[in-house]
C-alpha positions in Angstrom: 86.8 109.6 105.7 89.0 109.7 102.4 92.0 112.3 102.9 92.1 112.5 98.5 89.6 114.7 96.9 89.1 113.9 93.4 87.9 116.7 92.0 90.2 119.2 93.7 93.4 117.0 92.4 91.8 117.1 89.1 91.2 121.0 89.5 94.7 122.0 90.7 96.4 119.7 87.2 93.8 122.6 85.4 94.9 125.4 87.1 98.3 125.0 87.3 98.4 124.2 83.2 99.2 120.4 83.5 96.9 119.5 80.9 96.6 121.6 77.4 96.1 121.3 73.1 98.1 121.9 70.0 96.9 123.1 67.0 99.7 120.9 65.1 100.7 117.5 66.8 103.6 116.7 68.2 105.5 113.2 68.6 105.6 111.8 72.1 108.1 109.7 73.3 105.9 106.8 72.6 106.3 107.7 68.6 102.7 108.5 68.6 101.1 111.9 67.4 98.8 113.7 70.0 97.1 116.7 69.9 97.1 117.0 73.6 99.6 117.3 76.3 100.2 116.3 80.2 103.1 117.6 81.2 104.0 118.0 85.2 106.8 120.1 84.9 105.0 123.8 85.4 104.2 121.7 89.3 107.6 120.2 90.0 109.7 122.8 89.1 108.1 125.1 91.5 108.5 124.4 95.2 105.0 125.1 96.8 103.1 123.5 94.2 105.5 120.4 95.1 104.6 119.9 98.3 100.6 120.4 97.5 101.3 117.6 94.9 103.0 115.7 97.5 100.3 115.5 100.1 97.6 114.5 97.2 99.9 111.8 96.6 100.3 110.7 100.0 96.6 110.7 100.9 95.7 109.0 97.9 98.1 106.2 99.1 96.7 106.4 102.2 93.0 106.1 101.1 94.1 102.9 99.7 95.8 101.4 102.1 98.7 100.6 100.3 101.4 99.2 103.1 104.9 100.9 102.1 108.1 101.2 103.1 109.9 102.8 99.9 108.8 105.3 97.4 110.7 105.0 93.7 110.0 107.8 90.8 110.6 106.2 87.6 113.1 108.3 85.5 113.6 111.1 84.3 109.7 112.7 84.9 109.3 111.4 88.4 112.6 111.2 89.7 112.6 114.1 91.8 108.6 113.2 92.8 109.6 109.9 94.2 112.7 111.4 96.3 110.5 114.5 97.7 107.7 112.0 98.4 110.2 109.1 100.0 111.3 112.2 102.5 108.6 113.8 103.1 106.9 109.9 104.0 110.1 108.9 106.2 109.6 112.9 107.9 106.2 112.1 108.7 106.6 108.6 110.1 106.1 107.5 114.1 109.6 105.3 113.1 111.7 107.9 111.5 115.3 107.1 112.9 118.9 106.6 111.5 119.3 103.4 109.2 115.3 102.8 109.0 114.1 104.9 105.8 116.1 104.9 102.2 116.3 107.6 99.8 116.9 105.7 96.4 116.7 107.0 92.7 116.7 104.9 89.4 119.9 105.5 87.3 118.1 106.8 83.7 121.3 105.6 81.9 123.0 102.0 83.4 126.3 103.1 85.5 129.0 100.5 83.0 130.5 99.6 86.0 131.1 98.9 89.2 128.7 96.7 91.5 125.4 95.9 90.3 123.1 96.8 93.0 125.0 100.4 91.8 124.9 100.0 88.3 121.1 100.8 88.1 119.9 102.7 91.8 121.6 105.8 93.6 120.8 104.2 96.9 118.6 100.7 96.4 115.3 100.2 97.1 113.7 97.7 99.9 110.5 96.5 101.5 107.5 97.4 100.3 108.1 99.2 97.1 105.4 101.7 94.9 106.9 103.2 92.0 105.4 106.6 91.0 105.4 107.9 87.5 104.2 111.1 86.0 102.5 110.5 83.4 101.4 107.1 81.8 101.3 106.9 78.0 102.1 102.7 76.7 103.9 101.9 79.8 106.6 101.5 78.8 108.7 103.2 81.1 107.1 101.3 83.9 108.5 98.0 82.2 111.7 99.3 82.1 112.1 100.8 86.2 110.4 97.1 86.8 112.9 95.6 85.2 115.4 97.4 86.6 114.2 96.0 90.3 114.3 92.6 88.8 118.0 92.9 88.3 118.6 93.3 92.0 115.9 91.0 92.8 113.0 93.4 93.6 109.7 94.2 92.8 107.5 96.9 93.4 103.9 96.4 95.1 102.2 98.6 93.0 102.7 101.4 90.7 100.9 105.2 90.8 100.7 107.4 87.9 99.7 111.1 88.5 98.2 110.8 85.4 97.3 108.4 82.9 96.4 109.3 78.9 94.7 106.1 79.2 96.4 104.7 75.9 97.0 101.1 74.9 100.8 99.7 74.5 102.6 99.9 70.9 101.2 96.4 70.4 97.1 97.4 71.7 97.6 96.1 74.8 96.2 97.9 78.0 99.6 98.3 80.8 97.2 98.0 83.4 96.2 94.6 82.5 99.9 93.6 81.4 101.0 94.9 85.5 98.1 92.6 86.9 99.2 89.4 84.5 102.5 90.3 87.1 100.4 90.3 90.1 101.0 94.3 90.3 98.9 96.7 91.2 98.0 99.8 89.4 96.8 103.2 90.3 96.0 106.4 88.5 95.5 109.8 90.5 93.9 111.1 87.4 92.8 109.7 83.7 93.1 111.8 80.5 89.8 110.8 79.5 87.6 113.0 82.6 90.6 115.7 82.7 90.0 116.7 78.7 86.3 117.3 78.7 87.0 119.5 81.9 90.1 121.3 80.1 88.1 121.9 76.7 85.3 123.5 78.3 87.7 126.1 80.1 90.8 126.3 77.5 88.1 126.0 74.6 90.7 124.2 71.6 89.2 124.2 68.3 86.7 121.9 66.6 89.6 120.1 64.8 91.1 120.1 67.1 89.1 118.4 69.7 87.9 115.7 66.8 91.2 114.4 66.2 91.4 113.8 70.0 88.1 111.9 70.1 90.0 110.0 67.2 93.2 109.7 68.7 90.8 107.6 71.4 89.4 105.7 69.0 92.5 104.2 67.3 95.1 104.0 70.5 92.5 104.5 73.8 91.7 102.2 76.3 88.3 103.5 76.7 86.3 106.0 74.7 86.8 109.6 75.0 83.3 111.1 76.1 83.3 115.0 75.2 
């Protein structure tokens, strides 16, 4: 029996404002316009929230099967995610003793000095590694915390995103496909394109504004947006 329910995930980001419209667009770190935003931060800033969001992650990984040994939250949107959800794994575990569980973070900004290993990680990674990220836009802040592991000769098994806008790379190229060329897996808790028709039937954006998400879709989407 599945321990991740996938419409109550996908209720508690509506609730809890995760998902939500602007009337003008802003610039996402990816340099694109959107009239939409997913944003975690109203969850992880607030304790008992947190630890709901934690045990949908930690079922879902469980559902799958995935074999672990080390969460990672890729910086700066999943840092704290990955630490709470490395502890609260390790906390849980028959094994947890001294010396058996890490608790490492990815440096946003490269340390200039010292030993490499320290350079990039506050506490390095091993085993079995899944990298968790908030939110998915091109990627590219997977490639970077990838690359990152490379440096100290790592690689993760797989990568979770919370959420993914389901949006091709700056160069039309779907992450998810790039990650597999890479022989790693990737895993969305939820996908932009069934959380919007659920957030504009309750939130109710304008016309406008809904059309120039169906267009933001067609010009930078992975798959269509079906409203």
């Amino acid at each position: 029996m599945k321990k991740f329910n996938q419409q109550k995930f996908n209720q508690f980001i509506i609730e809890n404002k995760v998902i939500g419209f602007f009337e003008k667009p802003v610039l996402l770190k990816s340099k694109r316009e959107s009239h939409f935003y997913i944003n975690w931060r109203n969850v992880l800033e607030d304790v008992w929230l947190t630890d709901k969001l934690l045990d949908f992650v930690l079922n879902f990984v469980e559902d799958l099967k995935l074999k672990v040994d080390c969460f990672l939250g890729i910086p700066e949107g999943a840092t704290k995610l990955g630490i709470l959800v490395q502890y609260k794994f390790a906390k849980k575990s028959k094994n947890f003793k001294k010396g058996k569980f890490v608790l490492p973070m990815i440096r946003a900004k490269e340390k200039e000095h010292g030993m490499e290993k320290d350079r990039y990680f506050l506490g390095v990674p091993r085993g079995k590694i899944i990298l968790l990220e908030d939110v998915t836009t091109t990627g590219s802040s997977i490639f970077e915390a990838i690359e990152k592991l490379k440096k100290v000769n790592l690689k993760p098994e797989a990568v979770i995103s919370l959420t993914n806008r389901m949006e091709k790379t700056l160069d039309l190229k779907n992450p998810k496909e790039i990650l597999e060329k890479e022989k790693i897996k990737f895993f969305e808790m939820s996908k932009a394109t069934e959380l919007l028709p659920i957030a504009i039937k309750k939130l109710k954006p304008k016309k406008e504004i809904v059309q120039k998400i169906v267009e933001e879709f067609e010009r930078f989407g992975v798959e269509k947006l079906k409203i």
